[in-house]
MARSEVO-283665 format. One record per residue (C-alpha): z, x, y; residue number from 1; residue in three letters. Coordinates in steps of 0.02 Angstrom, whole numbers, m for minus. Layout:
+--------+--------+--------+------+------+
!     pz !     px !     py ! resi ! resn !
+--------+--------+--------+------+------+
!      Z !      X !      Y !  NUM !  ALA !
...
+--------+--------+--------+------+------+
# end
This chain:
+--------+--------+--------+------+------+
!     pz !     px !     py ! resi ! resn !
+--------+--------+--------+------+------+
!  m1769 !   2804 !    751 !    1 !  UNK !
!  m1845 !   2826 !    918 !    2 !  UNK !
!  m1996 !   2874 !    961 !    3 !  UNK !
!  m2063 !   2911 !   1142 !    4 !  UNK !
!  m2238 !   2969 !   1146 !    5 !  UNK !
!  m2308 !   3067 !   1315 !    6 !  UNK !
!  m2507 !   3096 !   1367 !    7 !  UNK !
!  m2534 !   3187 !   1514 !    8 !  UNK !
!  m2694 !   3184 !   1601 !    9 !  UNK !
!  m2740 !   3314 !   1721 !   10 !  UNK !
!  m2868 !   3303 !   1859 !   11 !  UNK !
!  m2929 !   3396 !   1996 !   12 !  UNK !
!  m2784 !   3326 !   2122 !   13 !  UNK !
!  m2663 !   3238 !   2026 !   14 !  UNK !
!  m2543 !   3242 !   1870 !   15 !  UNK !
!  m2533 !   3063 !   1772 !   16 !  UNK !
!  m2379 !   3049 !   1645 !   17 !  UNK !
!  m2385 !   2912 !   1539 !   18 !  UNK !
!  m2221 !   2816 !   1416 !   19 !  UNK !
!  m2235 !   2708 !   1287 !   20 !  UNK !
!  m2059 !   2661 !   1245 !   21 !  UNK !
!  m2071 !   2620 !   1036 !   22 !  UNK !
!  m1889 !   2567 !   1002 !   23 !  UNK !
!  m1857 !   2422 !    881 !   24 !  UNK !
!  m1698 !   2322 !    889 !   25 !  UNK !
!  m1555 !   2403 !    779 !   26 !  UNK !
!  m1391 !   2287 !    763 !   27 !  UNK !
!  m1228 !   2386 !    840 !   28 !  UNK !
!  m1111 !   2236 !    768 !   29 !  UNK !
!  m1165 !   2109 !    647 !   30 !  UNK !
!  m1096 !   1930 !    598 !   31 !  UNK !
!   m956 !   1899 !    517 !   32 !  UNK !
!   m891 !   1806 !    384 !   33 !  UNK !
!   m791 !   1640 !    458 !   34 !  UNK !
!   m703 !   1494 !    383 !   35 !  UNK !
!   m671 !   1321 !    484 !   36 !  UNK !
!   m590 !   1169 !    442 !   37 !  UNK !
!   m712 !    992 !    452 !   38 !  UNK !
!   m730 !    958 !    631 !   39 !  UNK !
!   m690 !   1115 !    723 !   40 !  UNK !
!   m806 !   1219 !    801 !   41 !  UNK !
!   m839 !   1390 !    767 !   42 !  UNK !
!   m966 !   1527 !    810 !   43 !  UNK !
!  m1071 !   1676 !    742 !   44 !  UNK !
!  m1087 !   1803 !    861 !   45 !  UNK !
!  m1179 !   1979 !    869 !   46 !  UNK !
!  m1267 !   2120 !    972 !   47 !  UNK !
!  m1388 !   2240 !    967 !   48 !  UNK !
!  m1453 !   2425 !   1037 !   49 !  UNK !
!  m1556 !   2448 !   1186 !   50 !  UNK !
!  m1715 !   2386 !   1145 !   51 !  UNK !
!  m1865 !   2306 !   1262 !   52 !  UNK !
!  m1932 !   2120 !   1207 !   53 !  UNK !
!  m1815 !   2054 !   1084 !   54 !  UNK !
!  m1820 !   1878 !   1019 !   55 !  UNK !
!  m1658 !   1822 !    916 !   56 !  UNK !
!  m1690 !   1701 !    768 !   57 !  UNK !
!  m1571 !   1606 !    647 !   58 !  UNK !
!  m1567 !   1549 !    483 !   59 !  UNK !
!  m1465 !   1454 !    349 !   60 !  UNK !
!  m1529 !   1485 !    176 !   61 !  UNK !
!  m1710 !   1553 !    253 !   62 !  UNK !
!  m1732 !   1381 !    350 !   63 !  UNK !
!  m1729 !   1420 !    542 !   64 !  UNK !
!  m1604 !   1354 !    633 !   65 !  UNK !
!  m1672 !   1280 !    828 !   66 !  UNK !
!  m1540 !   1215 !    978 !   67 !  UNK !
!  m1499 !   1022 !    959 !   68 !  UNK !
!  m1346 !    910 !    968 !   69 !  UNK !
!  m1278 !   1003 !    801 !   70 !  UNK !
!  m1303 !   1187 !    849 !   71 !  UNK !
!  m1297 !   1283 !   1006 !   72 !  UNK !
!  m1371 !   1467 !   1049 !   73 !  UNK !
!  m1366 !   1571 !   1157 !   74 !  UNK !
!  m1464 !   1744 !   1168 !   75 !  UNK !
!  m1469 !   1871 !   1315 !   76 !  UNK !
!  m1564 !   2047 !   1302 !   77 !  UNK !
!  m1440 !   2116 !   1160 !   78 !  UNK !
!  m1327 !   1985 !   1108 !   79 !  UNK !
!  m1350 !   1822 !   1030 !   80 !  UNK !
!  m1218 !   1669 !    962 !   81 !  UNK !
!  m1239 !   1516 !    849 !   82 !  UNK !
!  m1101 !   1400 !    881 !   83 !  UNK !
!  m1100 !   1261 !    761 !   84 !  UNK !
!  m1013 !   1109 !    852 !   85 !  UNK !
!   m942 !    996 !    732 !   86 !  UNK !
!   m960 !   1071 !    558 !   87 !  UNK !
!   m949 !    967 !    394 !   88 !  UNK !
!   m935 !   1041 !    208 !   89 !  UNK !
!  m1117 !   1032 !    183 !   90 !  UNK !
!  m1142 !   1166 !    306 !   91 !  UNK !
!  m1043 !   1293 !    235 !   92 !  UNK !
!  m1171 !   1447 !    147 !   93 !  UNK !
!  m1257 !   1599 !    214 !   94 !  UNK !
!  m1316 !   1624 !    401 !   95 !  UNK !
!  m1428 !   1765 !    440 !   96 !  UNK !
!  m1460 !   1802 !    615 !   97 !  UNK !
!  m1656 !   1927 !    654 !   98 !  UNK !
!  m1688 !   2030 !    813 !   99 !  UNK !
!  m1883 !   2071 !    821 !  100 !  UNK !
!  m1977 !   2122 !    942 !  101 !  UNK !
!  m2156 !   2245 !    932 !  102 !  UNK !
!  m2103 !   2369 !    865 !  103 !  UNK !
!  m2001 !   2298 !    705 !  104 !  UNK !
!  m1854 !   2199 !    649 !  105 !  UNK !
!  m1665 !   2185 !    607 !  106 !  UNK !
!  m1572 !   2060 !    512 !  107 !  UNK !
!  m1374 !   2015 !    456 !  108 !  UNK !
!  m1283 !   1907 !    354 !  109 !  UNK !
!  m1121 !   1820 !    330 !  110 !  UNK !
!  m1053 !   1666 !    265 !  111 !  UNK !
!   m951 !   1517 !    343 !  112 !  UNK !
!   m863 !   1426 !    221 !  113 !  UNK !
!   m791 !   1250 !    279 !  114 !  UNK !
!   m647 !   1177 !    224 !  115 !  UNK !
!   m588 !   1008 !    204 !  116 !  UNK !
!   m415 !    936 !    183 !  117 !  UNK !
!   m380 !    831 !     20 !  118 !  UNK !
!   m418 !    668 !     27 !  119 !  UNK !
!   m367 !    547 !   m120 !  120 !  UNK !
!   m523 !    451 !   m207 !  121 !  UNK !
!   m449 !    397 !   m375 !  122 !  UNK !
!   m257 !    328 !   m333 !  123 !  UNK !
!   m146 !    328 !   m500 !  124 !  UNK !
!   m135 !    175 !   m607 !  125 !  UNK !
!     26 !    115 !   m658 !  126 !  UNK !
!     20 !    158 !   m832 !  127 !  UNK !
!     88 !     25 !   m959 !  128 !  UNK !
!    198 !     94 !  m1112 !  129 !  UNK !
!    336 !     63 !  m1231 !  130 !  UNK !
!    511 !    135 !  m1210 !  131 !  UNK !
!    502 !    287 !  m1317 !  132 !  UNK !
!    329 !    300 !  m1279 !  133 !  UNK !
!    234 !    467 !  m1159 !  134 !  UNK !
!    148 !    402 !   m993 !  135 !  UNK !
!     40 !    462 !   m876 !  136 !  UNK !
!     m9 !    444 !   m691 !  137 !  UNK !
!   m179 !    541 !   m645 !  138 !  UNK !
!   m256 !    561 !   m484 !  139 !  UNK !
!   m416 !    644 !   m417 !  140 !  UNK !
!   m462 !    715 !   m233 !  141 !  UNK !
!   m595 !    765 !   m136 !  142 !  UNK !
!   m568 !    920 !    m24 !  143 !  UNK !
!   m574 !   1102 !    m51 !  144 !  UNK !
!   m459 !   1193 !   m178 !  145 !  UNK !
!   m361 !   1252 !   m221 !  146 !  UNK !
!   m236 !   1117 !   m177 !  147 !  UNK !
!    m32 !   1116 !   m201 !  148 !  UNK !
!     36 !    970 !   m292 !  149 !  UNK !
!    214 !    889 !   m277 !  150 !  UNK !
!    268 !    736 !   m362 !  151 !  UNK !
!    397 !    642 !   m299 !  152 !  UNK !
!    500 !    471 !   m374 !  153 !  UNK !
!    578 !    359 !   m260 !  154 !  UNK !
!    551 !    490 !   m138 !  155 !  UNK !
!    636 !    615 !   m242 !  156 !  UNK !
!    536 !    793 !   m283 !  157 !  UNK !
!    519 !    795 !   m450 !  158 !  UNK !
!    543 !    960 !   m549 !  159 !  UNK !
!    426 !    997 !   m730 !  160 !  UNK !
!    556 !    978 !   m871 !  161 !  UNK !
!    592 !    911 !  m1036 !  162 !  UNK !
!    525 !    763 !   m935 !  163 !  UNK !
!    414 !    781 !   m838 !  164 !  UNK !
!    238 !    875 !   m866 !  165 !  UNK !
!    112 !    915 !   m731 !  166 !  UNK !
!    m58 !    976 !   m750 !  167 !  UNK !
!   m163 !   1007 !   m603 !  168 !  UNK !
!   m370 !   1081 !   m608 !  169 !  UNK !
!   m497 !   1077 !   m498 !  170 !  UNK !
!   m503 !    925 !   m404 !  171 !  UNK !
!   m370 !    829 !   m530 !  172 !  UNK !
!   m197 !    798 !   m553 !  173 !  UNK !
!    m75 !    713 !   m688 !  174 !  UNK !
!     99 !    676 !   m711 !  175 !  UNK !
!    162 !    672 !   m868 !  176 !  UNK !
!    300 !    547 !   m917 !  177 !  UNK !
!    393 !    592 !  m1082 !  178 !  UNK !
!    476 !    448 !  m1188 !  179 !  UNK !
!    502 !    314 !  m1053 !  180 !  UNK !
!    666 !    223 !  m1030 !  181 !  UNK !
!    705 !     92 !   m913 !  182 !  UNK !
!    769 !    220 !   m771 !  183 !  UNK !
!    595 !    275 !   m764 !  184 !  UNK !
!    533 !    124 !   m678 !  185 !  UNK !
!    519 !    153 !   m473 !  186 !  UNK !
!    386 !    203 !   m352 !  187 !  UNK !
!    291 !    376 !   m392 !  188 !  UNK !
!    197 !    479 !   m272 !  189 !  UNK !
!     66 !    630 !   m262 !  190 !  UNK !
!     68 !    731 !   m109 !  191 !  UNK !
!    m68 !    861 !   m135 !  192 !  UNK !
!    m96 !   1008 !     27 !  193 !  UNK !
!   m215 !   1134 !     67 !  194 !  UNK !
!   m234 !   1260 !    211 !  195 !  UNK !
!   m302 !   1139 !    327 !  196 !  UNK !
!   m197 !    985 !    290 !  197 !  UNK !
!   m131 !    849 !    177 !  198 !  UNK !
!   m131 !    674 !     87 !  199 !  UNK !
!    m24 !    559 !    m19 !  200 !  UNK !
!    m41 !    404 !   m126 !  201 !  UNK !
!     56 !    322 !   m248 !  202 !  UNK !
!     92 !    201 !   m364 !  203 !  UNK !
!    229 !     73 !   m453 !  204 !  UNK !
!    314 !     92 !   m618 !  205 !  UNK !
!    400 !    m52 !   m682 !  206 !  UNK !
!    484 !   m102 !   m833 !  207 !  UNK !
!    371 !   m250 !   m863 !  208 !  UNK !
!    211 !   m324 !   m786 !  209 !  UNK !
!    267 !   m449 !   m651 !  210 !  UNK !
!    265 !   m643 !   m720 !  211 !  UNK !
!    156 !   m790 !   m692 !  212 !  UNK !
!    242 !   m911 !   m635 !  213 !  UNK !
!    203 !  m1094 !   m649 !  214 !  UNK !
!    310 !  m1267 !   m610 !  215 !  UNK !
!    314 !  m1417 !   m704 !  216 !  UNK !
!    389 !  m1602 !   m678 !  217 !  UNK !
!    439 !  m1666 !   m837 !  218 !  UNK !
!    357 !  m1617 !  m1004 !  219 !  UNK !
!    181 !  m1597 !   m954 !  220 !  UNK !
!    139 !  m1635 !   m780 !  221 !  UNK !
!     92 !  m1444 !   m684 !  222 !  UNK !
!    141 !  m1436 !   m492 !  223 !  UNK !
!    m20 !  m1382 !   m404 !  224 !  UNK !
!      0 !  m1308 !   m201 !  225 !  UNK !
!    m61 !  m1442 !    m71 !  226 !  UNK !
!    m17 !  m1577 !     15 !  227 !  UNK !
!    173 !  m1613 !     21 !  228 !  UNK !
!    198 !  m1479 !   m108 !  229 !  UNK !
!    200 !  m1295 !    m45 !  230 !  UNK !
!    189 !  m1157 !   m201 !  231 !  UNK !
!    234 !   m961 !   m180 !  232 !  UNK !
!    263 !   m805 !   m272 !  233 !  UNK !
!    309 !   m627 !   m210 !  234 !  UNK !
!    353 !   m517 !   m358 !  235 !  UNK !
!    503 !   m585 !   m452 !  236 !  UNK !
!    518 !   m735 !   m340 !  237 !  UNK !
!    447 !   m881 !   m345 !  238 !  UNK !
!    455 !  m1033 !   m246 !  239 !  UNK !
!    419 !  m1227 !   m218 !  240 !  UNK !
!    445 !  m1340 !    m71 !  241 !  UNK !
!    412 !  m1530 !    m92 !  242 !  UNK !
!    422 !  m1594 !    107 !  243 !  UNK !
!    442 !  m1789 !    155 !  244 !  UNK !
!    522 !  m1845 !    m39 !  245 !  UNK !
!    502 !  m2007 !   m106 !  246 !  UNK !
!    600 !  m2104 !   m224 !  247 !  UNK !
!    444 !  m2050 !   m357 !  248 !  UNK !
!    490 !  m1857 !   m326 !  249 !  UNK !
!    643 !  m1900 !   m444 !  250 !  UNK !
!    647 !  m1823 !   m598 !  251 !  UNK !
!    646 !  m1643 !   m706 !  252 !  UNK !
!    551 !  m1506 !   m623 !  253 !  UNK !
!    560 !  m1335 !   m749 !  254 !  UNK !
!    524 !  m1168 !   m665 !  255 !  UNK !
!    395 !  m1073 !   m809 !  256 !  UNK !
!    381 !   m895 !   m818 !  257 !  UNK !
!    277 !   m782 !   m935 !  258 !  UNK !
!    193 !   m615 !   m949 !  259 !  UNK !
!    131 !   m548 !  m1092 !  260 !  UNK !
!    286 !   m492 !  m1191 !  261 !  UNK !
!    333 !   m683 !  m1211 !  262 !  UNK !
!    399 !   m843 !  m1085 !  263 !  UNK !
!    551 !   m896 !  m1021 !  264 !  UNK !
!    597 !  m1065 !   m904 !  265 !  UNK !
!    729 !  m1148 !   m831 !  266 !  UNK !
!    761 !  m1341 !   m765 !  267 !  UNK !
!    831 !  m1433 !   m647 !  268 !  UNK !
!    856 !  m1631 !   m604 !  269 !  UNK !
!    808 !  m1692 !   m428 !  270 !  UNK !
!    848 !  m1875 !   m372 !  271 !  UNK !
!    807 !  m1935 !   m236 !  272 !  UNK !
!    932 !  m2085 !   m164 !  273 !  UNK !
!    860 !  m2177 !    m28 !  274 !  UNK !
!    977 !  m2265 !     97 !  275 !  UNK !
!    955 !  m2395 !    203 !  276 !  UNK !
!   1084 !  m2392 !    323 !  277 !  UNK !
!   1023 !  m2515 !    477 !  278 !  UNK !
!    881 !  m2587 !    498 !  279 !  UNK !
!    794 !  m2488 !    670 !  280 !  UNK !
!    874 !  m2575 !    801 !  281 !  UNK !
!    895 !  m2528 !    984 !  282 !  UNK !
!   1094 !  m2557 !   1034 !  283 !  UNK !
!   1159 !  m2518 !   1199 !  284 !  UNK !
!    991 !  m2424 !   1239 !  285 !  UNK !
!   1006 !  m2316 !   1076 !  286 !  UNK !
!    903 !  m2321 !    912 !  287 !  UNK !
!    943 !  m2310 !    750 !  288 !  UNK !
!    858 !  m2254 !    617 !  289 !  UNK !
!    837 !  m2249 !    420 !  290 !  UNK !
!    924 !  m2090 !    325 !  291 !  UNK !
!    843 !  m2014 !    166 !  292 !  UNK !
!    982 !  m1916 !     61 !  293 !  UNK !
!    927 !  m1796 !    m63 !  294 !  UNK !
!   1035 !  m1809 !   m207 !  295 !  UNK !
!   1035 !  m1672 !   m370 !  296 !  UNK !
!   1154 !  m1700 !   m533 !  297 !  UNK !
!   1193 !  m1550 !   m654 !  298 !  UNK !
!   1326 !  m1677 !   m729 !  299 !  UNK !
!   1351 !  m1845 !   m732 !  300 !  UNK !
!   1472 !  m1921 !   m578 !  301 !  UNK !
!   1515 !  m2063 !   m678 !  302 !  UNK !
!   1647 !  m2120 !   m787 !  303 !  UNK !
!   1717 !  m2292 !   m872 !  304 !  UNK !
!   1840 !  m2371 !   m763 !  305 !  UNK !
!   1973 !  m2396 !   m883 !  306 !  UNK !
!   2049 !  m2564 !   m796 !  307 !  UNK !
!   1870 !  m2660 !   m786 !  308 !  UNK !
!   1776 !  m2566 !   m940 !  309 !  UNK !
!   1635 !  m2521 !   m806 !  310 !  UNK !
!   1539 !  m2385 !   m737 !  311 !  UNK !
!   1611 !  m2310 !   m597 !  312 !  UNK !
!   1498 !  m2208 !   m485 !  313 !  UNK !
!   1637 !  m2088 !   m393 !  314 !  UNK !
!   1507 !  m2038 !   m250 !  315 !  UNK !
!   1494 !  m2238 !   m198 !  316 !  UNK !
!   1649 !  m2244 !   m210 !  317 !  UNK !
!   1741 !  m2104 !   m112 !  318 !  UNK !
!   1584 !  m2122 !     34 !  319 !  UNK !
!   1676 !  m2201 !    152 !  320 !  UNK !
!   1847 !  m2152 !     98 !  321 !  UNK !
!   1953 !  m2041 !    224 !  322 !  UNK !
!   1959 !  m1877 !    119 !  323 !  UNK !
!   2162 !  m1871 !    136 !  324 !  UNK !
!   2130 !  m2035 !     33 !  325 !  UNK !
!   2034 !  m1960 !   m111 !  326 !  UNK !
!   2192 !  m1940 !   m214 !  327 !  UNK !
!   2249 !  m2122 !   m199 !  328 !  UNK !
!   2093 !  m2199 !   m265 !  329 !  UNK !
!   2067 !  m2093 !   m397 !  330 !  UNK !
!   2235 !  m2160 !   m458 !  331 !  UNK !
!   2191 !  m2338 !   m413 !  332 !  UNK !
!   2035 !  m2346 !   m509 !  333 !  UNK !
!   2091 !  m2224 !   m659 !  334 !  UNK !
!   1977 !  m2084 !   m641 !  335 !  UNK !
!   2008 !  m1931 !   m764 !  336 !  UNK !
!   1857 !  m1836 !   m775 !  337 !  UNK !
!   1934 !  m1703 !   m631 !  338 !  UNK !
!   1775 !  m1612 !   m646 !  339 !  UNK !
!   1669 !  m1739 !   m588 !  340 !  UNK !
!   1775 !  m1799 !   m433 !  341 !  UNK !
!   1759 !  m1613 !   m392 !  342 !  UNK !
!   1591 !  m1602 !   m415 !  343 !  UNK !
!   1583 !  m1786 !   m304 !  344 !  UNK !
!   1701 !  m1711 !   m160 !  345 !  UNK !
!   1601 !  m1562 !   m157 !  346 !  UNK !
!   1429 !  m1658 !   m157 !  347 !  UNK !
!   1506 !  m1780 !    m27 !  348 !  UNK !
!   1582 !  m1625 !     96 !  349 !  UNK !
!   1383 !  m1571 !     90 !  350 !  UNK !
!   1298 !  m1746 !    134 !  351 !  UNK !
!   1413 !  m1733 !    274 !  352 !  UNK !
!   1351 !  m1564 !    341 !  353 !  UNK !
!   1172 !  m1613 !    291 !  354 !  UNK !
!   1028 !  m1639 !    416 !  355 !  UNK !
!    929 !  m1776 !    354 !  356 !  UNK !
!    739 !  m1773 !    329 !  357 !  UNK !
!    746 !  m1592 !    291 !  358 !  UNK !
!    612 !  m1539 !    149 !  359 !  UNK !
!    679 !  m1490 !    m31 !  360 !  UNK !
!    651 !  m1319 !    m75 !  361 !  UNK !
!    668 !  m1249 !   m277 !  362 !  UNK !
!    682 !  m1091 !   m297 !  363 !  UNK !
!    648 !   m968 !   m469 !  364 !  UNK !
!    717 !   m790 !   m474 !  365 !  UNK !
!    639 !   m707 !   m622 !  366 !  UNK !
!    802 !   m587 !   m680 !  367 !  UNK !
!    795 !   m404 !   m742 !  368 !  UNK !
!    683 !   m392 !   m919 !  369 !  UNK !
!    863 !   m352 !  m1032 !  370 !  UNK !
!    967 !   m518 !   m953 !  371 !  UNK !
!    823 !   m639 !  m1027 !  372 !  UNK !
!    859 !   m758 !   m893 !  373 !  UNK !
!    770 !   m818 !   m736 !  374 !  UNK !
!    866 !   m926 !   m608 !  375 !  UNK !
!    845 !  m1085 !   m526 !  376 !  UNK !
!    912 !  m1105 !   m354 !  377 !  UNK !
!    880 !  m1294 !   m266 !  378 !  UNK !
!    903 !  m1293 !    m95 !  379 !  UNK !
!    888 !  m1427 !     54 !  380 !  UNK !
!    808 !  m1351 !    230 !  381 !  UNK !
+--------+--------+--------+------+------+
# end
């Protein structure tokens, strides 16, 4: 309502006239209500009537809001803006912007509401259960909802089924496993999306909890890591390196794996044959030096010479043979165990290809949980 009020004064010569202009500010269009994403700016705007002297004043919540580094605003004679420059989620709720001047006030409302993107602050754990048994992988987010949730296995979408359950509320998610088998084992993800974006996390299922692994030489003695002796593990593998052997490395090393279902081990013989060929000795400005040959034995490479009722080691003997010889001696000397000249030929065809010096290295691969076996790989680098 306006009101314009008139006196008029008369005098002799003259005619005075007199306005006193009574308007308070009236809003023509008001704030609305906004949504932003974390981050992003956004701005309340609005504008008044006509109206003489008007201050604009803002407010979150009845607190008044002045011009810093967080907000910006910007008022003229009948418009005003709040611009909010980087928003979080705690500044979402009700904004009310006043025009008042003399003569009276005006006021409107509206709401921002700021939204985040999911964010993942509880990843799954793996769940451990018995084949037959239910499982379940749980999540929970931060973020605004509501949120879309996908499951995927092995980077497969899962669908809900006779096996697979999902329940998602609020700011939680589950995946239901029904009567696991051993195909269920793999890697299982949660990809969870709202309006403004996205996030993912997931987590291993395996059959059984990966083994400790420990090495032993002989019946008690435990293998630690240092020095010569180098010790690793990555999942099922495990892995020891003994560098510059001695004669004293000789003997049974067992590879000893265990979780908590039960323990398993394997074994191997290492022996280690030093050979002095020469003693160092400079000939014809050239040196030569002492060879260290690693030597390992599943089976014995010895047999009874049946002529001189001795031991025969077939590895001394065939050394320095010419291979297209092989044959001949093992007539001359009356060797019958065929199986360990092989094994002798084949050790010897090795040495030859061998680079002396190099550092032994065993090697335990724990097999899958139905084989019950692990296996023991010795190698020469």
């Amino acid at each position: 309502m306006i009101y314009n009020l008139s006196l008029h004064i008369h005098c002799a010569n003259c005619l005075f006239l007199v306005v006193y202009n009574s308007v308070p500010p009236v809003f023509k269009r008001k704030i609305n209500a906004l949504e932003a994403s974390v981050g992003s700016p956004v701005t309340f705007e609005c504008e008044i009537e006509d109206a003489p002297n008007v201050t604009f004043k803002w407010f979150k919540y009845g607190s008044e809001i002045r011009h810093s580094d967080k907000y910006k605003i910007i008022s003229h004679l009948t418009t005003s803006s709040l611009e909010l420059l980087s928003p979080t989620k705690a500044d979402s709720g009700e904004y009310t912007c006043t025009a008042l001047n003399q003569h009276g006030r005006d006021s409107c409302s509206a709401n921002l509401n700021v939204t985040e993107p999911p964010t993942f602050h509880k990843a799954p754990t793996p769940p451990e259960g018995l084949k037959g048994k239910d499982a379940s992988l749980s999540c929970e987010l931060k973020g605004t909802v509501p949120f879309e949730i996908t499951w995927f296995k092995d980077k497969k979408q899962l669908k809900e089924s006779r096996k697979y359950k999902f329940v998602s509320e609020g700011h939680s998610a589950t995946l239901h496993i029904l009567g696991l088998e051993a195909s269920d084992a793999g890697e299982y993800e949660c990809k969870a999306s709202n309006n403004v974006g996205s996030d993912t996390c997931s987590a291993m299922v395996g059959g059984d909890p990966i083994p400790n692994v420990k090495w032993m030489k002989g019946k008690w003695r435990q293998m630690t890591h240092g020095g010569r002796v180098t010790l690793d593990q990555k999942g099922q593998e495990a892995k020891m390196e003994i560098r510059e052997v001695t004669k004293s490395d000789s003997g049974q090393y067992r590879c000893v794996a265990s979780n908590k279902h039960g323990e398993i081990e394997c074994s191997t013989n290492l022996t280690v044959d030093l050979k002095k060929e020469i003693a160092p000795e400079t000939l014809q400005n050239r040196t030569r030096h002492q060879k260290c040959i690693f030597v390992f034995f599943r089976t014995p490479s010895k047999q009874k010479s049946p002529k001189e009722d001795k031991d025969i080691d077939i590895i001394e003997l065939l050394r320095n043979v010419d291979p297209k010889e092989y044959e001949k001696y093992a007539r001359m000397y009356g060797i019958t165990d065929y199986r360990g000249l092989l094994q002798a030929i084949e050790f010897l065809k090795k040495e030859k290809e061998e680079q002396y010096g190099r550092p032994v290295r065993c090697t335990c691969v724990v097999n899958p949980p139905q084989s019950n076996q692990i296996s023991f790989i010795v190698t020469s680098h």
